[in-house]
C-alpha positions in Angstrom: 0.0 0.0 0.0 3.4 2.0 1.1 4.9 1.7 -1.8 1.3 2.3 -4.0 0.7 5.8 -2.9 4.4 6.8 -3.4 4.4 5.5 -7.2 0.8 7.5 -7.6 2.4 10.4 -6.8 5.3 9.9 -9.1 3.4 9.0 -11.5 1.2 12.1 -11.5 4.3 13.8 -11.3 5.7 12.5 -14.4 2.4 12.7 -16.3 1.7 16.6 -15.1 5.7 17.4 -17.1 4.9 15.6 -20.0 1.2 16.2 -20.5 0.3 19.4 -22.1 -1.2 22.4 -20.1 -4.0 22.2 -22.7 -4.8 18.9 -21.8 -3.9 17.9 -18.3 -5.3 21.4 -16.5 -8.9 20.7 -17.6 -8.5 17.0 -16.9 -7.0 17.8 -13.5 -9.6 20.2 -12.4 -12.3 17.5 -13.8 -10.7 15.0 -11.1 -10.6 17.4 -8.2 -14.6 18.2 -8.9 -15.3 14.3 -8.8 -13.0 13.7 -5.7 -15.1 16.7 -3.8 -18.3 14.7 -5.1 -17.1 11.8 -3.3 -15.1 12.8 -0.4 -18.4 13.9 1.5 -16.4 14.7 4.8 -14.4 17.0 2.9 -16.9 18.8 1.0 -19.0 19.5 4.4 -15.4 20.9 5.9 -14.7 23.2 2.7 -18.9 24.4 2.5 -18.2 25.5 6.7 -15.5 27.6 5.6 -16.6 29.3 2.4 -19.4 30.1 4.4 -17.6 31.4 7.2 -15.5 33.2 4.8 -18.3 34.7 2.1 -21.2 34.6 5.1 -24.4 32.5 6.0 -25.7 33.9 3.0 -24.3 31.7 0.6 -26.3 29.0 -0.1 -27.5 26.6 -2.8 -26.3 26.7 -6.2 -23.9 29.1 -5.7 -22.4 27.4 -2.4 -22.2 23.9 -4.6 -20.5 25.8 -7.3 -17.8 27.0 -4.8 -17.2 24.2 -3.1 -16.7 22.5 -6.7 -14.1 25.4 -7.6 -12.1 24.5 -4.3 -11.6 21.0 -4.9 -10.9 22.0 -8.7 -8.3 24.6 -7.8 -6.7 22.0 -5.4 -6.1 19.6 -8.2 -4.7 22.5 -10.1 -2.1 23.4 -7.0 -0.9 19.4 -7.4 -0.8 19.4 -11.6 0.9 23.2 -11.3 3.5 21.9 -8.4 4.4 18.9 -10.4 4.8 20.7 -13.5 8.0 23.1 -12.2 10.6 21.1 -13.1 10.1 20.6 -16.7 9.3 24.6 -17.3 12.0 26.6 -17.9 13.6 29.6 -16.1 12.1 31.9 -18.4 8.7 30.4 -18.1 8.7 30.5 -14.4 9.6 33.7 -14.2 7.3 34.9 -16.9 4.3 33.2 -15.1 4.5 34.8 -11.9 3.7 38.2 -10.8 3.7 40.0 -7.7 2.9 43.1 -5.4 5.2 43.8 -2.4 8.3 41.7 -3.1 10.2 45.1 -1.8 9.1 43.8 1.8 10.8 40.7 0.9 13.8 42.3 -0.1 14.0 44.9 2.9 13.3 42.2 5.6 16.8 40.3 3.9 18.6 43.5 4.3 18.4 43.5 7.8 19.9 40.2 8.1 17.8 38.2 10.6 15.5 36.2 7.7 12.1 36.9 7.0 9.1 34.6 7.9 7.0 34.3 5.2 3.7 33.1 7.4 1.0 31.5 4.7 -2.6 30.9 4.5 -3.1 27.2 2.0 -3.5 29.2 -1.0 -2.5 28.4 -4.8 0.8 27.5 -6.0 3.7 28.2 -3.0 6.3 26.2 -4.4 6.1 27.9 -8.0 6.4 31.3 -5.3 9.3 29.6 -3.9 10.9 28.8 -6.9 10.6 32.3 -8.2 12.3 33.9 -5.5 15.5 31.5 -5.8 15.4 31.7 -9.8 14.7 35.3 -10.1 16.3 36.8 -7.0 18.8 34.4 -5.7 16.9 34.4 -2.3 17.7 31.3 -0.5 14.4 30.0 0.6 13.0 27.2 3.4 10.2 26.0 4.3 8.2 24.1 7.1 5.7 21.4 6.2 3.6 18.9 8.1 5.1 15.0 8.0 3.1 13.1 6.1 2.0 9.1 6.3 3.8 6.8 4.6 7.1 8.6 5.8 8.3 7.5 2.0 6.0 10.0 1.1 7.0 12.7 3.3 10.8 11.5 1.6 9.8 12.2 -2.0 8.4 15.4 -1.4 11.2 16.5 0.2 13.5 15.4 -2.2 11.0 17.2 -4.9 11.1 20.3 -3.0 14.7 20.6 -2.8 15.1 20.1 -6.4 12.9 23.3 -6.7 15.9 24.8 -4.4 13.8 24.6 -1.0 15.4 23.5 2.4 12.9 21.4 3.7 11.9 21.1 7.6 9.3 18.6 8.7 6.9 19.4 11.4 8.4 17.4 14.8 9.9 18.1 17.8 13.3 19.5 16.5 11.4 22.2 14.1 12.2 25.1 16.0 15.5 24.9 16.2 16.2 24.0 12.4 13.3 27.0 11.7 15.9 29.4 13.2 19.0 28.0 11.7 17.2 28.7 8.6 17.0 32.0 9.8 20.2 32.6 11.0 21.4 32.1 7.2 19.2 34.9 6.3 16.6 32.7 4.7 13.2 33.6 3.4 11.1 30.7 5.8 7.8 29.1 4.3 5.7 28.6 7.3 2.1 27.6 6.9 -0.2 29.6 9.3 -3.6 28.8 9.1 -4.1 25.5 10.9 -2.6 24.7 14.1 -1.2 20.8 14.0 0.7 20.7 17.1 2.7 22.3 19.5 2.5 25.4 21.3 -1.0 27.4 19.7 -2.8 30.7 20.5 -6.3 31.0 20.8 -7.6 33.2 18.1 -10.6 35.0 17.0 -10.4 33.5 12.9 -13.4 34.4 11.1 -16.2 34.9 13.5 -14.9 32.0 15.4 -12.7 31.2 18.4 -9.7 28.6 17.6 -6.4 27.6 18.0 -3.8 29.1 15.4 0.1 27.7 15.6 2.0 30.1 17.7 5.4 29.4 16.0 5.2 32.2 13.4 5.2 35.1 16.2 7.7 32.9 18.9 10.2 33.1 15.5 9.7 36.4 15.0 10.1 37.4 18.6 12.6 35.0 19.5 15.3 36.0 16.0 14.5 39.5 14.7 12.9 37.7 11.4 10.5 40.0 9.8 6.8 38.7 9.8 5.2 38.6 6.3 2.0 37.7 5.6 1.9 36.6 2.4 -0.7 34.8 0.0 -0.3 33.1 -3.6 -3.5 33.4 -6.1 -3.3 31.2 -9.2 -4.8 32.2 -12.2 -4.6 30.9 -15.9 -1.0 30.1 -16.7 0.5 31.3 -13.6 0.4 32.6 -10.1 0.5 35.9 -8.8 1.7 36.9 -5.2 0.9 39.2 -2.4 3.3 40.5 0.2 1.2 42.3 3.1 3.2 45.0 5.7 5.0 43.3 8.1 3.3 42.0 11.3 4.9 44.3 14.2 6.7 41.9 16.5 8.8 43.3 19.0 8.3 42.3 22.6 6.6 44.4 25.0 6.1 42.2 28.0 6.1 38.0 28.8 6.6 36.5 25.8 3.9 34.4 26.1 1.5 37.6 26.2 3.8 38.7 23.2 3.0 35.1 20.9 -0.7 35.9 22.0 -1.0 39.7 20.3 1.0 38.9 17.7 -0.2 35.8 17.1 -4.4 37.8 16.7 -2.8 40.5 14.4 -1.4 37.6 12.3 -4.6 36.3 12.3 -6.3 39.3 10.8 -3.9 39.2 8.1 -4.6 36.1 6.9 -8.2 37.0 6.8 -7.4 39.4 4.4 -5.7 37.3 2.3 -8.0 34.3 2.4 -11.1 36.6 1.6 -9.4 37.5 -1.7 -9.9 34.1 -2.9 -11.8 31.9 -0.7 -12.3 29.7 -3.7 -8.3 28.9 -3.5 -8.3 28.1 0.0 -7.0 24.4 0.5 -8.0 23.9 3.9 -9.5 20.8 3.9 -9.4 19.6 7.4 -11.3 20.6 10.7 -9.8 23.9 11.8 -12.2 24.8 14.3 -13.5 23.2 17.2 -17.2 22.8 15.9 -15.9 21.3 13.1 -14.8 18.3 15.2 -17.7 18.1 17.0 -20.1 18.6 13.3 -17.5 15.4 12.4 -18.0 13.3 15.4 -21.7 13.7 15.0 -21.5 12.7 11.9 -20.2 9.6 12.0 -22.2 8.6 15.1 
């Protein structure tokens, strides 16, 4: 079974380079509408946040259309991931666009790395690959482990070969997270679901949940600069958005520190997400009544 899901993914991998675009997007988006069909779990989760996001008022057609155009742009995140290493410099580069890179840029200058905190939003590794191809920035990232462990292997080992240190979500992520730093890295850190460790308790769109406290502890703890940042795909490419950095400086305990800069972070990302809620690849419980909506459920 291992070894099964490791060859899908490889395979899909190898089909997404030597597919056409022309072919393999529509295709891909086809497959991600039929998985949402079936995955009924899922589908529930993604209608509770659209609906958190866009309000009660979206309903019906219209909320069945959404929920279709999430699982559709997720397939499209997987085929557009897979297809990096066959484009070409100039093709990455050409396909991406961006608003407030400058941020980037200044936070390198001072020396201490920049956090790059993330909603799940479009294409981050074609971002990630952009900013080592077309700026030389040394990039990291931080990503949850995944099951089998041979699966966490391969994408690490596809990641790096997009020029990405990779650090996997454990005990010991901390203290890679700020060597990463200390060699004035631009950090990948996915802030919109809270899967272990230390958390704050957040306000995050109308309702009261648990948000990973690691992005403002880094911040606090190195210097880093704290970006919110979002990617957006769109046809042929992606586009990306740097926000103003999160103010993180420390004013009292430092757990009382992670807290407030953990809620402004928060607010950030609610920007972000409500540009393109239809983008937003969260498709696991996030929220407290989600859990309990899942455990009735299955009761």
């Amino acid at each position: 079974m291992t070894r099964g899901i490791v060859h899908a993914f490889r395979l899909a991998s190898v089909a997404a380079r030597v597919v056409p675009p022309a072919i393999s997007l529509p295709v891909a988006r086809t497959v991600g509408r039929i998985a949402g069909y079936l995955d009924r779990d899922r589908r529930r989760l993604v209608e509770r946040n659209l609906r958190r996001v866009r309000g009660p008022e979206l309903t019906g057609r219209q909320l069945r259309r959404s929920v279709d155009l999430v699982f559709a742009s997720y397939a499209d995140y997987y085929l557009q991931s897979f297809r990096l290493p066959s484009m070409s410099s100039e093709e990455i580069v050409s396909g991406f666009t961006e608003e407030g890179y400058e941020r980037i840029a200044e936070g390198l200058e001072a020396g201490n790395g920049v956090i790059m905190a993330m909603p799940h939003l479009g294409s981050w590794e074609w971002a990630a690959h952009w900013l080592t191809l077309h700026h030389g920035v040394p990039v990291g990232c931080v990503v949850e482990s995944l099951e089998p462990p041979e699966l966490f292997d391969w994408y690490r080992s596809f990641r790096a070969s997009l020029g990405m240190k990779v650090v996997g979500l454990g005990p010991g992520a901390g203290t890679e997270t700020m060597a990463m730093l200390r060699e004035n890295r631009a950090v990948c850190l996915p802030s919109d679901r809270h899967v272990g460790g230390a958390g704050v308790e957040v306000e995050f769109f109308g309702e009261v949940t648990m948000l990973p406290a690691g992005p403002a502890t880094l911040a606090l703890r190195t210097g880093a600069v704290l970006l919110p940042i979002a990617i957006y795909d769109h046809p042929g490419g992606c586009h990306g958005v740097v926000r103003p950095p999160v103010a993180a400086q420390r004013e009292g305990r430092l757990r009382d520190d992670v807290a407030r800069v953990t809620r402004a972070l928060a607010a950030e990302l609610e920007v972000l997400i409500a540009a393109e809620p239809e983008q937003w690849h969260l498709l696991q419980p996030n929220w407290p009544s989600d859990r309990k909506e899942s455990t009735c459920g299955s009761a």
